[in-house]
Each structure stands twice: as C-alpha cells, then as structure tokens.
CHARMM-style PDB file with segment names, atoms N, HN, CA, C and O in Angstrom:
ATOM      1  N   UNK     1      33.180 193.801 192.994  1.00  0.00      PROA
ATOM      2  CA  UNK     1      31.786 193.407 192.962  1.00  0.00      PROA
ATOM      3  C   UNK     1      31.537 192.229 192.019  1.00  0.00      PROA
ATOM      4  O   UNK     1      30.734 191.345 192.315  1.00  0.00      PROA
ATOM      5  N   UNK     2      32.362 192.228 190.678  1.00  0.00      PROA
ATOM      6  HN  UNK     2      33.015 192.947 190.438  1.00  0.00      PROA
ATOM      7  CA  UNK     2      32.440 190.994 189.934  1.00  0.00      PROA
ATOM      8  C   UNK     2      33.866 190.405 189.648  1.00  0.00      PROA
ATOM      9  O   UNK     2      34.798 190.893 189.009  1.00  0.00      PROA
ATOM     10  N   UNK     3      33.741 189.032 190.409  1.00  0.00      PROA
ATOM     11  HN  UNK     3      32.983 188.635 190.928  1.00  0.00      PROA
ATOM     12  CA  UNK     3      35.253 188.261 190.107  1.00  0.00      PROA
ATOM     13  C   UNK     3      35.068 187.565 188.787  1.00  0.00      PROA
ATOM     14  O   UNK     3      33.887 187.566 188.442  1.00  0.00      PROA
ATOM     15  N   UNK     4      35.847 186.998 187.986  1.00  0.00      PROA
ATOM     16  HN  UNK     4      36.807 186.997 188.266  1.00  0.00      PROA
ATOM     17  CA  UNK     4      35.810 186.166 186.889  1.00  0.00      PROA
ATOM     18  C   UNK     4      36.969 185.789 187.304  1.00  0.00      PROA
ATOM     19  O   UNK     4      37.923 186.438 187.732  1.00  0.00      PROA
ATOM     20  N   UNK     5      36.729 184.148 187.065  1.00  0.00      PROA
ATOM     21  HN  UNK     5      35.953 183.621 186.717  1.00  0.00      PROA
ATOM     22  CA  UNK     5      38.048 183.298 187.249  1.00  0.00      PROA
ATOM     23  C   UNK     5      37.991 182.345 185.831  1.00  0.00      PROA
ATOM     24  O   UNK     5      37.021 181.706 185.424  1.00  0.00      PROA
ATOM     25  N   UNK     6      39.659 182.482 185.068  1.00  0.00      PROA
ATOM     26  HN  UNK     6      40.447 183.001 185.399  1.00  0.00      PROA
ATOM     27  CA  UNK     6      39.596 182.176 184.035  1.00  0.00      PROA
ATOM     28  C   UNK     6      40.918 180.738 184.604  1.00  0.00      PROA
ATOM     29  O   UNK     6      41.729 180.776 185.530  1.00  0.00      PROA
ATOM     30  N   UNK     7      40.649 179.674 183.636  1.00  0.00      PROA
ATOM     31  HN  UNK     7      39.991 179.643 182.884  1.00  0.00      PROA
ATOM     32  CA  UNK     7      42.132 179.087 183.799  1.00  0.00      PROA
ATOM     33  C   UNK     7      43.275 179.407 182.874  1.00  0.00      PROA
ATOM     34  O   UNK     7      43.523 180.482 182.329  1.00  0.00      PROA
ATOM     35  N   UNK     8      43.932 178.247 182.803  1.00  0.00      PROA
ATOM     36  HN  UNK     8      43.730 177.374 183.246  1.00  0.00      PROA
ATOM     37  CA  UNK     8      45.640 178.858 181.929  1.00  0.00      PROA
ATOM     38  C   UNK     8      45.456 178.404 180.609  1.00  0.00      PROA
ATOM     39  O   UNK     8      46.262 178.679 179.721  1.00  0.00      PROA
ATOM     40  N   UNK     9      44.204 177.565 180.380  1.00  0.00      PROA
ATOM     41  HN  UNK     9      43.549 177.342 181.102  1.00  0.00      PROA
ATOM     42  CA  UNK     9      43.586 177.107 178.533  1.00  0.00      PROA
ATOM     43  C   UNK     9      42.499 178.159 178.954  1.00  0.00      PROA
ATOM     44  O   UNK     9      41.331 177.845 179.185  1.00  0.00      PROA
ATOM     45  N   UNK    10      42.849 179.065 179.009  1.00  0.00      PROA
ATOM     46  HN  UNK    10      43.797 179.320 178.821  1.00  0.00      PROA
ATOM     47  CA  UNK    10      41.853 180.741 178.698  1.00  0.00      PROA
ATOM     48  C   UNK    10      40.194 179.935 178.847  1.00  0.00      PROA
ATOM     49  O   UNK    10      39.638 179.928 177.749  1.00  0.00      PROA
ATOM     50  N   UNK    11      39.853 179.673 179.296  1.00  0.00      PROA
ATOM     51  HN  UNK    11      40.305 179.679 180.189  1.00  0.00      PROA
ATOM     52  CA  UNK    11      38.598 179.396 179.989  1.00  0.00      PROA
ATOM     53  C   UNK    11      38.046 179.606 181.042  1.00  0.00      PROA
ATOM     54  O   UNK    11      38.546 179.371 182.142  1.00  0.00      PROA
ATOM     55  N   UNK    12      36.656 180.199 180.788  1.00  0.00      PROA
ATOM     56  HN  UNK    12      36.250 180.390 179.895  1.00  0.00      PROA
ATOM     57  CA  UNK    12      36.039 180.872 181.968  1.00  0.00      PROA
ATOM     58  C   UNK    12      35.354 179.708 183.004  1.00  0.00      PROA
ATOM     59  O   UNK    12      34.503 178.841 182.810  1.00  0.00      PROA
ATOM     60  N   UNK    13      36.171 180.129 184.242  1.00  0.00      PROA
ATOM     61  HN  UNK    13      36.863 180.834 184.399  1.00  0.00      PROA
ATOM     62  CA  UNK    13      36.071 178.565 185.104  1.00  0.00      PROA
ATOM     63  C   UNK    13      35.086 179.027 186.415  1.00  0.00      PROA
ATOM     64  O   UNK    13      34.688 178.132 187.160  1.00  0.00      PROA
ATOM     65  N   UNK    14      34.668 180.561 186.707  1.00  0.00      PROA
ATOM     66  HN  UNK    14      34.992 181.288 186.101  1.00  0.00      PROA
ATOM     67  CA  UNK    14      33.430 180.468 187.444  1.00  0.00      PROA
ATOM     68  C   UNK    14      33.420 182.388 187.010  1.00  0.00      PROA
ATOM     69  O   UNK    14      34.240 183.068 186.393  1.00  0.00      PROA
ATOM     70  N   UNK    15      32.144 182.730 187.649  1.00  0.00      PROA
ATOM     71  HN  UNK    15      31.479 182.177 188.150  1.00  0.00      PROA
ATOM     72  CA  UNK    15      31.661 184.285 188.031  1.00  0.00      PROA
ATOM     73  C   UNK    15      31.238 184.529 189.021  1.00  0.00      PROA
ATOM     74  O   UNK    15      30.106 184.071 189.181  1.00  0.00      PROA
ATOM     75  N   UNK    16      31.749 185.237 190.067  1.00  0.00      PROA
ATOM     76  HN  UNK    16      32.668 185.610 189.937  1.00  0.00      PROA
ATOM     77  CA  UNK    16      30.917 185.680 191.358  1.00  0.00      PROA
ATOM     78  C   UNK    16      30.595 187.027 191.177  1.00  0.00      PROA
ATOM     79  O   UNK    16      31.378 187.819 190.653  1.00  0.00      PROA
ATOM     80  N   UNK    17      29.303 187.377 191.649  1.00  0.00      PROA
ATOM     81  HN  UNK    17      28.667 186.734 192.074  1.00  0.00      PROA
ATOM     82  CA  UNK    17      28.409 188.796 191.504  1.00  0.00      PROA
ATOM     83  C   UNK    17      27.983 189.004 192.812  1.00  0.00      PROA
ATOM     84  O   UNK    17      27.012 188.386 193.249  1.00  0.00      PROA
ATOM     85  N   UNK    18      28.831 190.100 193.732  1.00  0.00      PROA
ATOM     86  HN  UNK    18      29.620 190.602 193.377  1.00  0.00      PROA
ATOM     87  CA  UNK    18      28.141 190.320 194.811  1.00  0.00      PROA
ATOM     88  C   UNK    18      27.183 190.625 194.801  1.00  0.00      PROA
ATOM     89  O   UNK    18      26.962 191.081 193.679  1.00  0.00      PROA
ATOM     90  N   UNK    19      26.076 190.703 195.591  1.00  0.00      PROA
ATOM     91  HN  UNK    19      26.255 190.333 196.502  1.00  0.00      PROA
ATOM     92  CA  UNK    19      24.569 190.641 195.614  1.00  0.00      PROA
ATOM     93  C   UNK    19      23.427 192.646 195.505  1.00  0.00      PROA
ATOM     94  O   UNK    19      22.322 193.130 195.259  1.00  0.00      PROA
ATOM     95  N   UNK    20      25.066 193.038 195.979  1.00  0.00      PROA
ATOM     96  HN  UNK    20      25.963 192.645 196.179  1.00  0.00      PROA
ATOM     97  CA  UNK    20      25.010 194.253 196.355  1.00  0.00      PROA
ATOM     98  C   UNK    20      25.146 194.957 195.052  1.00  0.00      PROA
ATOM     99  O   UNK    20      24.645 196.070 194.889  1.00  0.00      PROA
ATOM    100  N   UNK    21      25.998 194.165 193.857  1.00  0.00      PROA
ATOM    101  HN  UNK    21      26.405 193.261 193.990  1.00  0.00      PROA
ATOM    102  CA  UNK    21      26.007 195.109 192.656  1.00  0.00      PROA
ATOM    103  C   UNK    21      24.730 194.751 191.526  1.00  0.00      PROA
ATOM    104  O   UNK    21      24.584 195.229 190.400  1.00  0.00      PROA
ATOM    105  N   UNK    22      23.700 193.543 192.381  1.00  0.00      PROA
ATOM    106  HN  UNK    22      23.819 193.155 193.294  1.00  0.00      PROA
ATOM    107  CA  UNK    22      22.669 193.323 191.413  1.00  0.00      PROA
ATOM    108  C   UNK    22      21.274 194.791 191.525  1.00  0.00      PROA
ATOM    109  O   UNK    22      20.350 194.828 192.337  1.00  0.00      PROA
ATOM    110  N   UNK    23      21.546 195.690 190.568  1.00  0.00      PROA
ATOM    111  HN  UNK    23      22.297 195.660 189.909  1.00  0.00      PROA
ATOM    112  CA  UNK    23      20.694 196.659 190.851  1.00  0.00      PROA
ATOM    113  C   UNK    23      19.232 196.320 189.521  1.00  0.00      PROA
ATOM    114  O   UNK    23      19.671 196.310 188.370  1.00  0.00      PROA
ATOM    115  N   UNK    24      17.811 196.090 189.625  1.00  0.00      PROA
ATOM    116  HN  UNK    24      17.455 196.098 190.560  1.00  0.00      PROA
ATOM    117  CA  UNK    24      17.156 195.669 188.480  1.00  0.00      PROA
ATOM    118  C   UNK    24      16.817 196.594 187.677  1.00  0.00      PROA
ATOM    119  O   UNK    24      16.219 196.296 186.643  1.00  0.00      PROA
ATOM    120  N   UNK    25      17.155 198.035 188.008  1.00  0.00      PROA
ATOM    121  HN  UNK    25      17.641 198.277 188.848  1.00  0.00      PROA
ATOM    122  CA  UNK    25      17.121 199.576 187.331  1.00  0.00      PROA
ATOM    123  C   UNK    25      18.321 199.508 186.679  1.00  0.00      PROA
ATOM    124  O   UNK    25      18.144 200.467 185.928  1.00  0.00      PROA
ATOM    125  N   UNK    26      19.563 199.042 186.358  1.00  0.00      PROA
ATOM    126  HN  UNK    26      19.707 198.263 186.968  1.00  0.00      PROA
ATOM    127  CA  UNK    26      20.637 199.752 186.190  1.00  0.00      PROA
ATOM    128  C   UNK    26      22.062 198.076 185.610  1.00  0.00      PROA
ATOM    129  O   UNK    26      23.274 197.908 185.752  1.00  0.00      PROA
ATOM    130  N   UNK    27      20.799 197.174 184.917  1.00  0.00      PROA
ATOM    131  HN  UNK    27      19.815 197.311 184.801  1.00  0.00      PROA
ATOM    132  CA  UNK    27      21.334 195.843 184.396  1.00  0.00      PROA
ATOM    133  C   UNK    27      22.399 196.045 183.614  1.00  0.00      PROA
ATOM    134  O   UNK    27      23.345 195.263 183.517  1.00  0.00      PROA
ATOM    135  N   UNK    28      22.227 197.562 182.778  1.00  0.00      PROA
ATOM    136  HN  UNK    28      21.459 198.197 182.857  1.00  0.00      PROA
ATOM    137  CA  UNK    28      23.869 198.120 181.990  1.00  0.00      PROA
ATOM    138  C   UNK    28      24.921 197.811 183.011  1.00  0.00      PROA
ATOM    139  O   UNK    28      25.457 196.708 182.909  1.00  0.00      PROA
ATOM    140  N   UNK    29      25.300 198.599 183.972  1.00  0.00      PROA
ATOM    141  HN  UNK    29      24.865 199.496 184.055  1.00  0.00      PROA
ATOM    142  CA  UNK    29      26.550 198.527 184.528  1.00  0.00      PROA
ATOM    143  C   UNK    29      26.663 196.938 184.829  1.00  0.00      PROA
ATOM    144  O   UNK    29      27.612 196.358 184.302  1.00  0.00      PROA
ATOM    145  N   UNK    30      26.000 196.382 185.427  1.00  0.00      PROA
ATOM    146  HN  UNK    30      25.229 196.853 185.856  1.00  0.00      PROA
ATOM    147  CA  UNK    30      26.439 195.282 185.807  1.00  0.00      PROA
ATOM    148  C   UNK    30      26.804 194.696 184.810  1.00  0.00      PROA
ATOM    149  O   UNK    30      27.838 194.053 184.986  1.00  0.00      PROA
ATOM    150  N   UNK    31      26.235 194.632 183.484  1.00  0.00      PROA
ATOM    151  HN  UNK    31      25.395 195.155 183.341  1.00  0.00      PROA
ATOM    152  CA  UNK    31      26.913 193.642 182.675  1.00  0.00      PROA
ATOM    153  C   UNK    31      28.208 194.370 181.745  1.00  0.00      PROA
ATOM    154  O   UNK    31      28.804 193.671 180.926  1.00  0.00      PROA
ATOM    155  N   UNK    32      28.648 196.078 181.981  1.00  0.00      PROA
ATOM    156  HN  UNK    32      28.163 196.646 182.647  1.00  0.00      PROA
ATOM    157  CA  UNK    32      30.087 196.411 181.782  1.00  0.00      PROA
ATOM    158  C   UNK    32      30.596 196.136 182.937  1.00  0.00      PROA
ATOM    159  O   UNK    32      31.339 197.108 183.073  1.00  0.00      PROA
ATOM    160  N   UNK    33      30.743 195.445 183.960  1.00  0.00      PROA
ATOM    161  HN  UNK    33      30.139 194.656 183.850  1.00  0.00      PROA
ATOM    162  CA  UNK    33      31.160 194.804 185.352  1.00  0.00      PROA
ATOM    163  C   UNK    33      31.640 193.622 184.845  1.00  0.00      PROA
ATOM    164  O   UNK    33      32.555 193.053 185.440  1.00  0.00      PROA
ATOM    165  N   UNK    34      31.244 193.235 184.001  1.00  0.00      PROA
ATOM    166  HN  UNK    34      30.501 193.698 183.519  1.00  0.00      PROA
ATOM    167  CA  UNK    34      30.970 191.589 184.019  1.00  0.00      PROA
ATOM    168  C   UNK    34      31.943 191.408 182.754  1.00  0.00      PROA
ATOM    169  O   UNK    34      32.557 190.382 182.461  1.00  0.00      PROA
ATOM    170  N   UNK    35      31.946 192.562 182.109  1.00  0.00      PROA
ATOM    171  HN  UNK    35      31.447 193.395 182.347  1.00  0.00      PROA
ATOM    172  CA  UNK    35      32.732 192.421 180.751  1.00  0.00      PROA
ATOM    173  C   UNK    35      34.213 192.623 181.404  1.00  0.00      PROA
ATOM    174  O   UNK    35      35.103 191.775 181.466  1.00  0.00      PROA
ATOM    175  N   UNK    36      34.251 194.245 181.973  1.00  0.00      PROA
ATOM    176  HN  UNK    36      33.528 194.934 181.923  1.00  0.00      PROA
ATOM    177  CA  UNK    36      35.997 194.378 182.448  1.00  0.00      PROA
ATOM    178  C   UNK    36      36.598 193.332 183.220  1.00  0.00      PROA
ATOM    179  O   UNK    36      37.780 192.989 183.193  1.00  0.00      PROA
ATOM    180  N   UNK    37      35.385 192.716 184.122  1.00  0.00      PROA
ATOM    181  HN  UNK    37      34.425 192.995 184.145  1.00  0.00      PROA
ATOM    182  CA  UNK    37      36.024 191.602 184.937  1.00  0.00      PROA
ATOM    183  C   UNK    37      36.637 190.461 184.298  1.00  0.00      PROA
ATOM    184  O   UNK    37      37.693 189.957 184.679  1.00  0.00      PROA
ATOM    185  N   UNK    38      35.770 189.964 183.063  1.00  0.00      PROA
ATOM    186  HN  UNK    38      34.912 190.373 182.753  1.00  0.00      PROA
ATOM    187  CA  UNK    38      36.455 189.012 182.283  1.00  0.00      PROA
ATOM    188  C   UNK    38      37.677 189.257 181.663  1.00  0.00      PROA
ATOM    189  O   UNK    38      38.573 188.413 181.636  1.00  0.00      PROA
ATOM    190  N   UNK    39      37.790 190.659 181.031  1.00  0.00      PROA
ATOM    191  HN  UNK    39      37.062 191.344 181.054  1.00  0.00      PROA
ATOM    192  CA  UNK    39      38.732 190.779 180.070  1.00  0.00      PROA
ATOM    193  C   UNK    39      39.793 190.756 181.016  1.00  0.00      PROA
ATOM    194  O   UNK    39      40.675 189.991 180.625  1.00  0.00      PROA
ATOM    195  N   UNK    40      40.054 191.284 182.090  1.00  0.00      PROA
ATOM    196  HN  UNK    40      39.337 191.905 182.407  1.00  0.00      PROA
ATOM    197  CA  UNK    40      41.120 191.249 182.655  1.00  0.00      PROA
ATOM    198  C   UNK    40      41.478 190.055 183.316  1.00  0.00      PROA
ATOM    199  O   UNK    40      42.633 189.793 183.650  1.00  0.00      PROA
ATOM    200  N   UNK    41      40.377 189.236 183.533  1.00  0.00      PROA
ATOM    201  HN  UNK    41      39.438 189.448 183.262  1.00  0.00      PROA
ATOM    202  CA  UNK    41      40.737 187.747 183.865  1.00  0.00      PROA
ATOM    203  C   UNK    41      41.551 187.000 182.671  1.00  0.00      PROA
ATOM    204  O   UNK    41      42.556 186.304 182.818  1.00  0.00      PROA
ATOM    205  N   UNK    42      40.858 187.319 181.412  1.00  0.00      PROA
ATOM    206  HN  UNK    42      40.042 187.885 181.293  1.00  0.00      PROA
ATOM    207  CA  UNK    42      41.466 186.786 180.471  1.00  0.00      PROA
ATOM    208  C   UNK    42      43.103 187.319 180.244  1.00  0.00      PROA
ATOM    209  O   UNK    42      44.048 186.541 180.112  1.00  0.00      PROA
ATOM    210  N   UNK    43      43.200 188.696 180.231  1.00  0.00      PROA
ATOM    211  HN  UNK    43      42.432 189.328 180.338  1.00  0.00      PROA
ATOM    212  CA  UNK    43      44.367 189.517 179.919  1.00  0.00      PROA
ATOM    213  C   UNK    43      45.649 188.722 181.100  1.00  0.00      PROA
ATOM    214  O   UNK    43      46.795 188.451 180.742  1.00  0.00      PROA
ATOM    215  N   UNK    44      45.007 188.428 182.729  1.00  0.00      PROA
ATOM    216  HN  UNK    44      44.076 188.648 183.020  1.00  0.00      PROA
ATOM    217  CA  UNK    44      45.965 188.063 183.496  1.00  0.00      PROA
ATOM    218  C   UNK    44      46.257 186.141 183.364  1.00  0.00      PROA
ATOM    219  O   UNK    44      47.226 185.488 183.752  1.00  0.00      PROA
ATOM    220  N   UNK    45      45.292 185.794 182.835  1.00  0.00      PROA
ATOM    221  HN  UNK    45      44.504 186.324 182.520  1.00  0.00      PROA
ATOM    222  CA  UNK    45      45.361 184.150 182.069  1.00  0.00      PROA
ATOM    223  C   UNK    45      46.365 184.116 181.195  1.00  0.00      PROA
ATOM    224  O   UNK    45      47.245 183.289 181.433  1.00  0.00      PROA
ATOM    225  N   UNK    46      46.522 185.046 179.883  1.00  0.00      PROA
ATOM    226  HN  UNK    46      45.807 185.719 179.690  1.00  0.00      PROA
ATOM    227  CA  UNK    46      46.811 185.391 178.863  1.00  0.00      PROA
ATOM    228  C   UNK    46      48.664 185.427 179.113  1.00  0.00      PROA
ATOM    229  O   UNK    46      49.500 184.745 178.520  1.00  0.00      PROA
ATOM    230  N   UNK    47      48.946 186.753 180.485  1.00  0.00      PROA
ATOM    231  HN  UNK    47      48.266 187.307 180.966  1.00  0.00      PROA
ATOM    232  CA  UNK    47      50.136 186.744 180.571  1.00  0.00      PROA
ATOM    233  C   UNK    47      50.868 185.796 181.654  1.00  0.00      PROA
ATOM    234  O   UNK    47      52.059 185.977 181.904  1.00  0.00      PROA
ATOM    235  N   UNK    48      50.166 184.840 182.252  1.00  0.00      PROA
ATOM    236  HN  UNK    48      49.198 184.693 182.048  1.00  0.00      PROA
ATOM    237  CA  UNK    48      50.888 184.067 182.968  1.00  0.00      PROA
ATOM    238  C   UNK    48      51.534 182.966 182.022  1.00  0.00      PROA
ATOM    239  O   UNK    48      52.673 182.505 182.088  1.00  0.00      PROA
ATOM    240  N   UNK    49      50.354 182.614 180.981  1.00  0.00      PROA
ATOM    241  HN  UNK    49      49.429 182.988 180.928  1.00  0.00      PROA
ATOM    242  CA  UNK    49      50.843 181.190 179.939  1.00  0.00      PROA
ATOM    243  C   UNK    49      52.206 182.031 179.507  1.00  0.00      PROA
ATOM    244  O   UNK    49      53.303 181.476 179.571  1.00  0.00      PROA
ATOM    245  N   UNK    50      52.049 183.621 178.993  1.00  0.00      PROA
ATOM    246  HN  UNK    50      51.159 184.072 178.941  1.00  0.00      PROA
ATOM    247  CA  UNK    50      53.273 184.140 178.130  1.00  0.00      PROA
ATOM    248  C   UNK    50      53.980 183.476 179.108  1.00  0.00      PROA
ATOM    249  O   UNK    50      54.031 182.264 178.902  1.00  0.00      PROA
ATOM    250  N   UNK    51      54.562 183.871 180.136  1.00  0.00      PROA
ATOM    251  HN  UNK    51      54.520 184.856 180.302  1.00  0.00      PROA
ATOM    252  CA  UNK    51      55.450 183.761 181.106  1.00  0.00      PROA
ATOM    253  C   UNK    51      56.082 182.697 181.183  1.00  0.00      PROA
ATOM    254  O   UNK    51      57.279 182.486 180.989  1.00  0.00      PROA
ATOM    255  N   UNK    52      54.944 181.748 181.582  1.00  0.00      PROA
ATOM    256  HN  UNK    52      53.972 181.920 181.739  1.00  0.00      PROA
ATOM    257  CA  UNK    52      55.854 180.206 181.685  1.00  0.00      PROA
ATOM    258  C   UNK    52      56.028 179.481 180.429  1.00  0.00      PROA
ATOM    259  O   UNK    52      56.459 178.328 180.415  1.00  0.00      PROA
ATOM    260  N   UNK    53      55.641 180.251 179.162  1.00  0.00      PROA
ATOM    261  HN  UNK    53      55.291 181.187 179.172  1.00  0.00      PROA
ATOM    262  CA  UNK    53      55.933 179.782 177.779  1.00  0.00      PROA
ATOM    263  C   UNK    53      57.461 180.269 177.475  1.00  0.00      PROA
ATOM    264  O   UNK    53      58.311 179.637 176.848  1.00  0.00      PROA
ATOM    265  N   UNK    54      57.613 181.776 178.186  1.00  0.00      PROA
ATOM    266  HN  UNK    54      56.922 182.289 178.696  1.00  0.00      PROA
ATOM    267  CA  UNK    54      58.622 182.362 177.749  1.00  0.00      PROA
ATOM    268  C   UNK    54      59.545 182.004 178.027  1.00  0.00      PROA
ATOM    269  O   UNK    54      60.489 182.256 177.279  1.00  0.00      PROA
ATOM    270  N   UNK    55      59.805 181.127 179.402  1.00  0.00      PROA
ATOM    271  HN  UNK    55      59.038 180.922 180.009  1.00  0.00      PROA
ATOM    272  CA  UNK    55      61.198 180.589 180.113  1.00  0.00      PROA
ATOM    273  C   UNK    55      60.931 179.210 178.790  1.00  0.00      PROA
ATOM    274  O   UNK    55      61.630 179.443 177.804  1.00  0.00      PROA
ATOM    275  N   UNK    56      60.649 178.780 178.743  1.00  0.00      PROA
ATOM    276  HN  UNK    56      60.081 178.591 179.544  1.00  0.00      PROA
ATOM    277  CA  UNK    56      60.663 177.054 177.579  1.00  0.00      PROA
ATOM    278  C   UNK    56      60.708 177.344 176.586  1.00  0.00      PROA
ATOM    279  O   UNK    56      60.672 176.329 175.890  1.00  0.00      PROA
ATOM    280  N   UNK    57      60.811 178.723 175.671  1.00  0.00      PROA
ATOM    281  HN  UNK    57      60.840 179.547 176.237  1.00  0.00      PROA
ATOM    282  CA  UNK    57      60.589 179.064 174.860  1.00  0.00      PROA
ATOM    283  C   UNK    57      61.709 180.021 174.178  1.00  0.00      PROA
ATOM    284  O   UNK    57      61.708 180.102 172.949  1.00  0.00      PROA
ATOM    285  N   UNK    58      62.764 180.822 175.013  1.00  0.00      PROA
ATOM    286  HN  UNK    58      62.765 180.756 176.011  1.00  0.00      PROA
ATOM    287  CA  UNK    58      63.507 181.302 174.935  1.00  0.00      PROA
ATOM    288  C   UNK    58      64.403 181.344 174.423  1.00  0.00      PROA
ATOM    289  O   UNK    58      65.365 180.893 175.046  1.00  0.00      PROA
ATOM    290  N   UNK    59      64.696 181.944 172.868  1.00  0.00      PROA
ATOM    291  HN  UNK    59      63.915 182.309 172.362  1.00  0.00      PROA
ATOM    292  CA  UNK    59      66.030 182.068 172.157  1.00  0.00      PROA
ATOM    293  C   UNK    59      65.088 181.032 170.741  1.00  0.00      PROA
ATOM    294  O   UNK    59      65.684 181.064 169.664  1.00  0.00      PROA
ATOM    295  N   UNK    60      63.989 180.349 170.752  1.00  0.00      PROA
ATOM    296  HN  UNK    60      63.506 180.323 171.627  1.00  0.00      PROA
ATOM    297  CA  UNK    60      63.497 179.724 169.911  1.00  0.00      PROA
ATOM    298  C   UNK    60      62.812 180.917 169.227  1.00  0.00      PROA
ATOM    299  O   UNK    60      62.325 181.869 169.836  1.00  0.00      PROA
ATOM    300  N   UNK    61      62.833 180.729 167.622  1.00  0.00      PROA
ATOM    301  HN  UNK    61      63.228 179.955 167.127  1.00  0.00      PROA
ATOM    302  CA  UNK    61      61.706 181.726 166.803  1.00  0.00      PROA
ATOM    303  C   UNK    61      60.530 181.095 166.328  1.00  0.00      PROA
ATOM    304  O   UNK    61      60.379 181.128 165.107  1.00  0.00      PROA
ATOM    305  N   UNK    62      59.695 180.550 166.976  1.00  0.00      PROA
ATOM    306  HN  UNK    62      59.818 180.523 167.968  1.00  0.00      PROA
ATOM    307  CA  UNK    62      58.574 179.895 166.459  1.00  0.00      PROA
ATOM    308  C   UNK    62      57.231 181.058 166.062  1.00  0.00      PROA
ATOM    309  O   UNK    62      56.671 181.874 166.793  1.00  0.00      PROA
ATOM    310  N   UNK    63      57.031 180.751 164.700  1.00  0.00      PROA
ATOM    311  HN  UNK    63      57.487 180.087 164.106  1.00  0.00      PROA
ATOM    312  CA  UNK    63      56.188 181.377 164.161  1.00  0.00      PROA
ATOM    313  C   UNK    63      54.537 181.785 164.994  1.00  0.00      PROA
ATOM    314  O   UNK    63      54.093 180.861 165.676  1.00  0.00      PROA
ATOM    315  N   UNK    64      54.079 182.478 164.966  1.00  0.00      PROA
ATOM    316  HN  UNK    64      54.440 183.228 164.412  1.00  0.00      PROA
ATOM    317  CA  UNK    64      52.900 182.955 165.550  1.00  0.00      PROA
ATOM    318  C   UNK    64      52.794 182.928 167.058  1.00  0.00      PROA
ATOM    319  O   UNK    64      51.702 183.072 167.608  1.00  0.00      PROA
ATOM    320  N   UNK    65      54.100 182.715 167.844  1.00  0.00      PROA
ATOM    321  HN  UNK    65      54.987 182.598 167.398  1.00  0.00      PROA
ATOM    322  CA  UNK    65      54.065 182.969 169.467  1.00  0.00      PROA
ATOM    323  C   UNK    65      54.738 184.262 169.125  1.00  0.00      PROA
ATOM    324  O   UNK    65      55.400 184.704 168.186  1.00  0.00      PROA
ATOM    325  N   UNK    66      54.073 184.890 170.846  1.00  0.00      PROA
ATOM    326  HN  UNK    66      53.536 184.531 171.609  1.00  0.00      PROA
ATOM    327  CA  UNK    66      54.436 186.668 170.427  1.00  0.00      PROA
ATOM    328  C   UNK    66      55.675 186.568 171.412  1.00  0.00      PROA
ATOM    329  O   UNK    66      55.776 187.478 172.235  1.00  0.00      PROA
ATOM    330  N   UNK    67      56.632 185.559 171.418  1.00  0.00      PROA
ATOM    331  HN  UNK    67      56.550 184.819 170.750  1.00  0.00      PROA
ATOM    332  CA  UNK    67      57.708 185.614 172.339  1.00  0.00      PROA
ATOM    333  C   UNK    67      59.159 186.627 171.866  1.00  0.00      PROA
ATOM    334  OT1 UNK    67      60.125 186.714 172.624  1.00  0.00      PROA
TER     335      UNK     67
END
C-alpha cells in the first residue's frame, strides 16, 4: 500500500500511497505504513552499497566500514 524508493546515497527518491490505504479516521496507520516502508527501503539501500563496497573492499581494514 506504501512503496518508498530510496537511492544507493541513502536518499529518499519518491513515495507512492495507494489511494485505498488513505483512510481520514485512521491517519496513525498510514503514517506507521509510511515509516516501515522507508526503513526497509533504507535497510535494502543500506545493504546493496554493503555489497558492492564489500567486493572493492575486501581483505582491506578501514576504520568505521562495518566490512
């Protein structure tokens, strides 16, 4: 019902809200809709950079990457 599209510099790059989850009784859920949708946009942003950091990054100990 809510997409969040984040890019790979962790930025929120749009929000779609189907029309069907806009209820004007019940503005709570939609905006914990709006939160899980982000975080997990962010969380799946988050582990793709790990990923393609981790192959360029590999066998290096650089301070404050969680590689």
């Amino acid at each position: 019902m809510v997409k969040v599209e984040v890019t790979g510099a962790i930025e929120l790059k749009s929000i779609k809200i189907d029309p069907t989850a806009v209820d004007p009784n019940d503005v709570e859920m939609l905006e914990d809709m709006i939160m899980a949708a982000t975080n997990e946009a962010l969380r799946s942003a988050q582990e793709l950079a790990n990923r393609r950091l981790g192959g360029i990054t590999s066998g290096l100990n650089i301070p404050g990457l969680p590689f």
